[in-house]
C-alpha positions in Angstrom: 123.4 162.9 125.7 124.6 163.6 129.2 127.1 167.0 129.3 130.5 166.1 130.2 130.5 166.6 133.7 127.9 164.4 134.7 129.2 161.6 132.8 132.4 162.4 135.0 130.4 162.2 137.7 128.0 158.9 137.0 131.8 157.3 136.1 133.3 158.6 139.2 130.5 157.0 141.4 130.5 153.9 139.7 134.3 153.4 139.7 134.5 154.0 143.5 132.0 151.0 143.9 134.1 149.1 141.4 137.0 150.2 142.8 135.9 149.1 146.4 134.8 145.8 145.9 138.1 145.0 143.8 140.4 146.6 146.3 141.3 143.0 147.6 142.1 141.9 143.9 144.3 144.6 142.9 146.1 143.9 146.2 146.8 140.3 145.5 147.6 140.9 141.7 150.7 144.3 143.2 151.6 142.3 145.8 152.5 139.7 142.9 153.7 141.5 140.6 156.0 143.4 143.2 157.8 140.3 144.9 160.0 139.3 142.1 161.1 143.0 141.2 162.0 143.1 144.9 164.2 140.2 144.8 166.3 142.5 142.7 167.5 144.3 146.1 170.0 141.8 147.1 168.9 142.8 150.7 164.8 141.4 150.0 166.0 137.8 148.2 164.0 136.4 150.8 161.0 138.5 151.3 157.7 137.5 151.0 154.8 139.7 149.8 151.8 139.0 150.5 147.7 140.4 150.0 145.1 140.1 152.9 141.8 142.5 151.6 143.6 145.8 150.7 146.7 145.6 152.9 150.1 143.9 151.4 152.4 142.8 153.9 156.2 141.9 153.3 157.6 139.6 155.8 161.5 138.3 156.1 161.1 134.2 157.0 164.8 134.7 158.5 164.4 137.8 160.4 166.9 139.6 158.0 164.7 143.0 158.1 161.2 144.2 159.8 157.7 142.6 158.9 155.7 145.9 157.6 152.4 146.5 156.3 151.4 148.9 153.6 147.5 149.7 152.3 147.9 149.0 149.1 144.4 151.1 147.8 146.7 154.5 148.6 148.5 153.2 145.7 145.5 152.2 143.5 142.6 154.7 143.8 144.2 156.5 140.7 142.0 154.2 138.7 138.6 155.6 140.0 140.2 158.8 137.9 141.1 156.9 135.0 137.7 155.5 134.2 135.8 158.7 135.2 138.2 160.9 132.9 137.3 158.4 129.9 133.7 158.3 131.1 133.6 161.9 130.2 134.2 161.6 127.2 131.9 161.8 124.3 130.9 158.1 123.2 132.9 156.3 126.6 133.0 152.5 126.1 132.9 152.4 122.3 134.8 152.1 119.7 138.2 154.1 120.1 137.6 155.3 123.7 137.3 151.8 125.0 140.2 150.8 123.2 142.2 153.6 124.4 141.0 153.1 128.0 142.5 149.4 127.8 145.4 150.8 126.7 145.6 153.5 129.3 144.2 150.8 131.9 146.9 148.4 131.4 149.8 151.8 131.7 148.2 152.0 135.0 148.3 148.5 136.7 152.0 148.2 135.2 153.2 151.0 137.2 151.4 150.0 140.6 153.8 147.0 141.3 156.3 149.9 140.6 154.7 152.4 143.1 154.7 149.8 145.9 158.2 148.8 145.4 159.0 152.4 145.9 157.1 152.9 149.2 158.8 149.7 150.6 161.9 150.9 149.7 161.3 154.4 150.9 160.0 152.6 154.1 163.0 150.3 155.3 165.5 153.3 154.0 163.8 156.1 155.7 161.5 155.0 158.7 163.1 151.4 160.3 166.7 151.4 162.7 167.6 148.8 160.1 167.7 150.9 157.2 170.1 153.5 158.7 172.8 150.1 158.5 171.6 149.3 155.0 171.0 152.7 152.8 173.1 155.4 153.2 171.8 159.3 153.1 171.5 159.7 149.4 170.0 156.3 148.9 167.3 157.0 151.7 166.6 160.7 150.4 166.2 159.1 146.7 163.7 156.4 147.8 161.9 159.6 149.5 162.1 161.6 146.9 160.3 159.0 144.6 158.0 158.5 146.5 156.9 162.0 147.3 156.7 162.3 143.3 154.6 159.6 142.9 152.3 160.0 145.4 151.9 163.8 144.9 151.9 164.5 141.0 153.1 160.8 139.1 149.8 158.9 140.1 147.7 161.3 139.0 149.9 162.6 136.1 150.4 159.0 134.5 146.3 158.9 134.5 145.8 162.4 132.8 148.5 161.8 130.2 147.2 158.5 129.0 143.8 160.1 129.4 145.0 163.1 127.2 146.6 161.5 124.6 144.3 159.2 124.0 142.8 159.9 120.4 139.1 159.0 121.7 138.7 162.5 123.8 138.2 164.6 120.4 135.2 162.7 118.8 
């Protein structure tokens, strides 16, 4: 059996080229997934979101705000950690550990759509002329502030703490 750190390894590798050639679906399937919860902003009801390869786009059909283009695999590379922390582990894809990676898996790709609503947010609050009309100064700083959490620790903490709970990383 392989020691633990090249198992991390051989799984970090092979993620990557997972993760690269399904950059484009992941993209499609936030972009999605993010839309409707960005309805919720009164000020989006119209915005479109859209995927093209591994950059989401949200366009205004009226003109009501700025066109703006995000890459969306800054917001999904956490998952080339995910499945090399489970690789690690002893027995990965059997049993229990696969079961607790789905689990873990499914965590993940729920809170992308989240993560991209909060960079479009943090976006039109803190970096357009047309956010200084619509957010105020503790509205823009919150939207930053999210974001600068989830970028810098949440993204990578929401993979090690379903990746530590997980019962399959004693056995």
């Amino acid at each position: 059996m392989l020691p633990r750190v090249a198992r991390f390894i051989a799984g970090f590798v092979i993620a990557t080229i997972v993760w690269l050639w399904i950059s484009p679906l992941l993209a499609s399937g936030m972009a999605a997934a993010t839309e409707p919860l960005l309805h919720f902003d009164s000020r989006f009801r119209d915005a479109e979101i859209s995927a093209y390869e591994s950059t989401v786009s949200v366009d205004a059909p009226h003109g009501t705000f700025p066109q703006t283009k995000y890459p969306s695999d800054q917001l999904t590379f956490n998952l080339i950690l995910l499945v090399a922390l489970f690789a690690s582990n002893p027995r990965p894809w059997r049993g229990r550990n696969r079961l607790a990676f789905l689990i873990s898996l499914a965590i993940i790709l729920l809170l992308q759509p989240l993560a991209l609503l909060v960079t479009i947010e943090t976006y039109y609050a803190d970096f357009t002329k047309w956010g200084e009309t619509q957010y105020g100064n503790v509205a823009a700083n919150v939207w930053l502030i999210l974001q600068m959490f989830w970028r810098l620790v949440g993204m990578f903490g929401a993979v090690f703490a379903c990746w530590w709970v997980s019962p399959s990383r004693e056995r």
